[in-house]
C-alpha positions as semicolon CSV with decimal commas, in nm:
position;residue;x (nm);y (nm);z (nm)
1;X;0,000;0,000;0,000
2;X;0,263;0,217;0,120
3;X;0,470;0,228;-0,262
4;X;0,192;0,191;-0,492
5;X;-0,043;0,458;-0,388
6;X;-0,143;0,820;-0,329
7;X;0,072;1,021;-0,045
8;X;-0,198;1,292;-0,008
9;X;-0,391;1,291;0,266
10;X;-0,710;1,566;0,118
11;X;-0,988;1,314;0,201
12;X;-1,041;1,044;0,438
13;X;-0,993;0,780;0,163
14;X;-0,654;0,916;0,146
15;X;-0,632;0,925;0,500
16;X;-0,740;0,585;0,582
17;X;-0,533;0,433;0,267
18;X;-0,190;0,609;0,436
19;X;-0,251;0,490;0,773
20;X;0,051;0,245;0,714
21;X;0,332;0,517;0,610
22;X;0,617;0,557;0,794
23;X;0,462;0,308;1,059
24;X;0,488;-0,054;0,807
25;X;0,900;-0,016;0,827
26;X;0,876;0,053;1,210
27;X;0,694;-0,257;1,219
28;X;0,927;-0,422;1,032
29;X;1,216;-0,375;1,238
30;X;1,001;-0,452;1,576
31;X;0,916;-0,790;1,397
32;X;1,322;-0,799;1,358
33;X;1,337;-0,754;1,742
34;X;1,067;-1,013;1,832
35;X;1,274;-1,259;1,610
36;X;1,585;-1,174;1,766
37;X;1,429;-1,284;2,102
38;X;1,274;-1,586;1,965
39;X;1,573;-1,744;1,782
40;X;1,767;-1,674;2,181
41;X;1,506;-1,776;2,379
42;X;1,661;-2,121;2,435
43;X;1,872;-2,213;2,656
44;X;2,237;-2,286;2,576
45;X;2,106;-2,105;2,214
46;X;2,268;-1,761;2,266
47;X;2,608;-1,767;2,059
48;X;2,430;-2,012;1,805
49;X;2,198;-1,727;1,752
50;X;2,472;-1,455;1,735
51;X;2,636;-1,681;1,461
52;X;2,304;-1,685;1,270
53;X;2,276;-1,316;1,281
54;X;2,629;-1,255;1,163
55;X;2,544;-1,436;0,845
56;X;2,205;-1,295;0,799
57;X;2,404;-0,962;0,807
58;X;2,648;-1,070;0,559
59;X;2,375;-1,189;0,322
60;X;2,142;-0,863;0,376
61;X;2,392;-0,612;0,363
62;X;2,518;-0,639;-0,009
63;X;2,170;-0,774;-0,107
64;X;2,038;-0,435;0,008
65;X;2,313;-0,244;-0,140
66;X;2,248;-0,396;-0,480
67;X;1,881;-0,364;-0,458
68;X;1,875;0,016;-0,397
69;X;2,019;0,053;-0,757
70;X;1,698;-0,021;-0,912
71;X;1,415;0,210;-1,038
72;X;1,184;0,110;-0,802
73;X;1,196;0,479;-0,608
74;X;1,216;0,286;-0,284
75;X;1,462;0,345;0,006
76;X;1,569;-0,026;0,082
77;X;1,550;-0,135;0,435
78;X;1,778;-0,484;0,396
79;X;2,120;-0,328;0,421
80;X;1,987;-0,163;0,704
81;X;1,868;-0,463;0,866
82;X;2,234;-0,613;0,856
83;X;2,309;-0,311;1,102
84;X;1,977;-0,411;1,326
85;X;2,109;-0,740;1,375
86;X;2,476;-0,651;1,413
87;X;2,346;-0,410;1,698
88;X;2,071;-0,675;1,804
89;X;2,378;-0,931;1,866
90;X;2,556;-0,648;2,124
91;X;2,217;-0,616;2,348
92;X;2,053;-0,953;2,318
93;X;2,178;-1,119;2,634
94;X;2,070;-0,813;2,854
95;X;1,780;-0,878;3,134
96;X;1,435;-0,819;3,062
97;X;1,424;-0,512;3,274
98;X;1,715;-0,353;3,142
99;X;1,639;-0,399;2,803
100;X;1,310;-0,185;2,856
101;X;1,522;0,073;3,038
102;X;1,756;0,097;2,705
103;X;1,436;0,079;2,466
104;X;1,290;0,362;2,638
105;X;1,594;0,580;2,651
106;X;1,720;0,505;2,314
107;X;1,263;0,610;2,212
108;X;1,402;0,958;2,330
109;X;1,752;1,006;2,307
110;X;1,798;0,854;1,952
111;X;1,570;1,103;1,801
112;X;1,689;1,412;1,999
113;X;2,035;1,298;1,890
114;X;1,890;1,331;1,517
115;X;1,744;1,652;1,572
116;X;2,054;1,798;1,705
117;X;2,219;1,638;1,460
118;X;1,989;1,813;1,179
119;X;2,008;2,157;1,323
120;X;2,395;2,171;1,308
121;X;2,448;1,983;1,016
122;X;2,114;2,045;0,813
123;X;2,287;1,885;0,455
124;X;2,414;1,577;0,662
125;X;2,058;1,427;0,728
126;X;1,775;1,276;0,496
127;X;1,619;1,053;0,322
128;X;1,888;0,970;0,088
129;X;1,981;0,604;0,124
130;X;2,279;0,456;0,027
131;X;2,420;0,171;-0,270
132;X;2,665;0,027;-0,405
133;X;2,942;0,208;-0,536
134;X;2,920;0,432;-0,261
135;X;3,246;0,514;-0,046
136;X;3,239;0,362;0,260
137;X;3,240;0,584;0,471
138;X;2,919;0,715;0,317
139;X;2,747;0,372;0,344
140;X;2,827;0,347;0,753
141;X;2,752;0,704;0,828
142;X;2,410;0,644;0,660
143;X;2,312;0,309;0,813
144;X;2,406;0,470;1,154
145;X;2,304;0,819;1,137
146;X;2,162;0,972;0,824
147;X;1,990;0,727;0,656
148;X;1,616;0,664;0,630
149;X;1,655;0,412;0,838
150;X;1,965;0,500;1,084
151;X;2,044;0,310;1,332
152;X;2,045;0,609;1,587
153;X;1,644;0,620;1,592
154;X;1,522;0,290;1,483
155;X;1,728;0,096;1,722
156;X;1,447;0,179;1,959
157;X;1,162;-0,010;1,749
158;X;1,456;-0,317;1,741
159;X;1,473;-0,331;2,132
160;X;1,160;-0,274;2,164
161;X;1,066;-0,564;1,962
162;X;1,298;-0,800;2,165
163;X;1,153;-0,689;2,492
164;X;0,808;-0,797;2,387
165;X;1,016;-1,112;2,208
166;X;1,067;-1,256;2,574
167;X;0,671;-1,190;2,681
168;X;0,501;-1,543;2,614
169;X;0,362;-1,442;2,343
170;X;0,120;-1,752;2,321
171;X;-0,093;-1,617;2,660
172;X;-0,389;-1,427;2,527
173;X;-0,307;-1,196;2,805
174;X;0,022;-1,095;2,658
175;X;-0,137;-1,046;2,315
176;X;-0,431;-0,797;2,416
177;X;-0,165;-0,646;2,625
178;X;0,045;-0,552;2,303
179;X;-0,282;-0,447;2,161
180;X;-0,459;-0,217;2,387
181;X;-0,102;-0,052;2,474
182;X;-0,018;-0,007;2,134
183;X;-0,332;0,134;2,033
184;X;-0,341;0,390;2,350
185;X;0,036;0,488;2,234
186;X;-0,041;0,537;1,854
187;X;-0,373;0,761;1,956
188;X;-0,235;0,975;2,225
189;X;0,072;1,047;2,033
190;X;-0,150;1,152;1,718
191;X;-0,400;1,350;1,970
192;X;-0,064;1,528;2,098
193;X;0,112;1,625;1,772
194;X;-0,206;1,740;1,640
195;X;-0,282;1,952;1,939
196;X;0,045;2,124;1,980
197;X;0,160;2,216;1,614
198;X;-0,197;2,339;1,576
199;X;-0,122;2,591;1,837
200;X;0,210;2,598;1,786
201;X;0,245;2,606;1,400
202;X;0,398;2,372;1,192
203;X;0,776;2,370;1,217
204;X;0,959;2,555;0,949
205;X;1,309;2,376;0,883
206;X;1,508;2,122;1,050
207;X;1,646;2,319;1,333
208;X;1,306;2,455;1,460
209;X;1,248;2,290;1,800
210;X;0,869;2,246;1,700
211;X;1,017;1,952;1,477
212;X;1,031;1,754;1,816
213;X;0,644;1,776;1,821
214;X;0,576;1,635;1,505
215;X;0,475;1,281;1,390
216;X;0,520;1,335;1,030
217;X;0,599;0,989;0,884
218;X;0,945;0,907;0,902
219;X;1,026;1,261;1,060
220;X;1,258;1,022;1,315
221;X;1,150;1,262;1,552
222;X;1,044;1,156;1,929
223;X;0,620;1,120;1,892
224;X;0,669;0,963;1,548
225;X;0,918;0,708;1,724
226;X;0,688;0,591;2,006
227;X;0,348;0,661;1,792
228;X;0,453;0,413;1,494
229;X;0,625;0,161;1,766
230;X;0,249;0,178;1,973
231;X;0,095;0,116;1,634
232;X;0,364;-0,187;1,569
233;X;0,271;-0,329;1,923
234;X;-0,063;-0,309;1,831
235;X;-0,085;-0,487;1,508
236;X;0,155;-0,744;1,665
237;X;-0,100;-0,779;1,922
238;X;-0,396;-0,805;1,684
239;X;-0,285;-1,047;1,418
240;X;-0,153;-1,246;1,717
241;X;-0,502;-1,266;1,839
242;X;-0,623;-1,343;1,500
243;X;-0,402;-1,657;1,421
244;X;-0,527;-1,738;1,691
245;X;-0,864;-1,762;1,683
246;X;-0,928;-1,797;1,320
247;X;-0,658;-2,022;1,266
248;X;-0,755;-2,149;0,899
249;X;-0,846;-1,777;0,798
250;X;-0,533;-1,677;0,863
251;X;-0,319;-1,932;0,661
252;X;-0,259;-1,770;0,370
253;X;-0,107;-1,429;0,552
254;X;0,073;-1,671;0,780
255;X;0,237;-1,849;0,464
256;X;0,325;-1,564;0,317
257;X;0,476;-1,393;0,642
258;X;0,720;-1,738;0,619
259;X;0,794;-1,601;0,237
260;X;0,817;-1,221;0,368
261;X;1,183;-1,156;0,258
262;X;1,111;-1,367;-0,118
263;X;0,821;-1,120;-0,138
264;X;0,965;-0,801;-0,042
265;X;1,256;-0,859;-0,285
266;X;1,003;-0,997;-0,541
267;X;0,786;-0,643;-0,497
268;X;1,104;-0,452;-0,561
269;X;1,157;-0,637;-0,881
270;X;0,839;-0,584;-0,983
271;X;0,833;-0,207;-0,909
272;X;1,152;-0,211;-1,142
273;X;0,974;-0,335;-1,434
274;X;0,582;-0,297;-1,380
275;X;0,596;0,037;-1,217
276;X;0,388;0,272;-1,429
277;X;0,120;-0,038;-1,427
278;X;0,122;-0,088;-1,035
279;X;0,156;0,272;-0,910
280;X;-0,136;0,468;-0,953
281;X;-0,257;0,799;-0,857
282;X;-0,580;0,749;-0,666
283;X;-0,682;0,519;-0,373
284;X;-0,971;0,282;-0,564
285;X;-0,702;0,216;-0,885
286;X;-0,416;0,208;-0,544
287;X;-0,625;-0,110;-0,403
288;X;-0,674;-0,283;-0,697
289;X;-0,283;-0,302;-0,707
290;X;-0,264;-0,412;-0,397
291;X;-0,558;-0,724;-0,378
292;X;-0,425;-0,843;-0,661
293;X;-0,040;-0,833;-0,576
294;X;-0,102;-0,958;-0,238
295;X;-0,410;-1,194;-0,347
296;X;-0,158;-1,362;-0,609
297;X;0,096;-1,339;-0,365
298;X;-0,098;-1,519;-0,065
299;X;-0,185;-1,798;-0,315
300;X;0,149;-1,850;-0,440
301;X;0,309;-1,859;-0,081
302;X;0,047;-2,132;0,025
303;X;0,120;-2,342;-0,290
304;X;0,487;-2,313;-0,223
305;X;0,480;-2,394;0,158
306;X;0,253;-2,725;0,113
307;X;0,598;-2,858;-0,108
308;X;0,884;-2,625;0,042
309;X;0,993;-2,585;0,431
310;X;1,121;-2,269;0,345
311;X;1,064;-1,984;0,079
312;X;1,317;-1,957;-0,203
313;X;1,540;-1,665;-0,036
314;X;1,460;-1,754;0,339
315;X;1,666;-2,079;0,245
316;X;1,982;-1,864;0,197
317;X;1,974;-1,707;0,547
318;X;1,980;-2,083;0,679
319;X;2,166;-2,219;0,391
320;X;2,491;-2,302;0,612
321;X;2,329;-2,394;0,892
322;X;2,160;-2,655;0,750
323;X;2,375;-2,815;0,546
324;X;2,571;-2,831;0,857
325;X;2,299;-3,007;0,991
326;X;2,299;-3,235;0,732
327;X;2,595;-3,309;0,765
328;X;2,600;-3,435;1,117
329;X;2,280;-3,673;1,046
């Protein structure tokens, strides 16, 4: 929905149909956290873990940086995750407790450390994501700081994740938890920005404090941060409940979660080449683009779980692993 449709928001179609920008990536990298927590949740399991994460790096990173070449207009997040993970491997063996306590400073410091960072160096910060063929030193500074995804905002939505990664997130009690918090996080944070830059004005340049009040998608500002984690929490929360209780329902979005990383390569690809037919300008030509992608891609993940155990580029990030498995049977 979120690269295939309209970005205005002059109607509450519009409105409604760009509820997801600037909060689907957050989600993304919360996901990352929860899996992060999941693949070290057993015991003895911790440095196997870290050595799974080191390759998923190396596989993600160039990916990424290969991908963003492409005239598909999007700013890749795969590179980036190789950084998540990198930084995921540092923090996962902290305590439950303390892990909140970072989450919730890094929710606030990370994006007044952008905002500072802005002010003084206006030119340094953006959208602008980096490729191959870049220097560098250009490709770390943007994965860690001036990216659209840097590492010095989003790690919150990462540690995040991997705090609610170690909840049991089978207990129904856990799930409505995510919900209900997430939604009262996502609201309040939209009733807040809305209030104050209506009295306030809307902020006029990077180095206007009034940035800091804004939730403008992507802004990596402080009530975007913790709005678009709330709404993460919440969705979490939801389909959890969902699978759930309408277990058959949900089995084609659950196959094609297990093919998310084919698919999200596979969209890019087809953004490449089918652009000017997928992208359109309004949000009734928007959603026929996106039933049919995702109805065609639903229907091909189901066919291809029922005779694969994994998707075709999910197999790479395990590829060593299990032929080392293999080779032990």
């Amino acid at each position: 929905m979120v690269h295939v449709g309209p970005r205005d928001r002059t109607n509450v179609a519009e409105v409604l149909y760009n509820l997801p920008h600037g909060r689907a990536s957050i989600l993304f990298a919360f996901i990352a956290g929860i899996g992060m927590s999941l693949l070290s949740a057993r015991r003895g399991q911790m440095n196997a873990a870290r050595i799974r994460l080191v390759w998923m790096a190396l596989v993600l990173l160039p990916l990424g940086l290969v991908l963003q070449t492409l005239d598909h207009g999007i700013a890749v997040i795969l590179h980036h995750y190789a950084v998540f993970y990198l930084f995921g491997i540092l923090v996962m063996a902290l305590p439950m407790r303390l892990l909140g306590m970072f989450a919730a400073v890094a929710s606030v410091c990370g994006p007044l450390a952008y905002f500072a960072i802005g002010a003084q160096w206006p030119d340094f910060v953006g959208r602008e994501t980096v490729a191959v063929g870049d220097r560098p030193v250009e490709i770390v500074g943007g994965l860690l700081l001036s990216g659209p995804y840097p590492l010095l905002t989003w790690s919150a939505a990462l540690l995040w994740g991997m705090w609610a990664g170690r909840l049991d997130l089978r207990s129904a009690r856990s799930q409505v938890g995510l919900l209900m918090v997430g939604v009262a996080l996502a609201a309040s944070v939209a009733i807040i920005a809305a209030f104050a830059l209506h009295i306030l004005g809307e902020p006029e340049g990077l180095g206007d404090w009034r940035q800091l009040l804004s939730d403008a998608p992507h802004s990596q500002m402080p009530l975007w941060m913790v709005g678009s984690i709330g709404a993460a929490s919440a969705v979490t929360g939801a389909m959890l409940i969902i699978a759930d209780h309408w277990h058959r329902l949900s089995g084609p979005l659950v196959a094609l979660g297990q093919l998310a990383f084919s698919f999200y390569v596979a969209h890019l690809v087809a953004l490449h080449f089918l652009k000017d037919i997928l992208r359109r300008e309004t949000v009734g030509e928007a959603m026929v683009s996106v039933i049919v992608v995702t109805g065609m891609a639903g229907l091909f993940a189901v066919i291809w779980r029922r005779n694969f155990a994994r998707g075709p580029l999910e197999a790479l990030l395990v590829l060593p692993f299990d032929r080392a498995r293999q080779g032990r049977q």
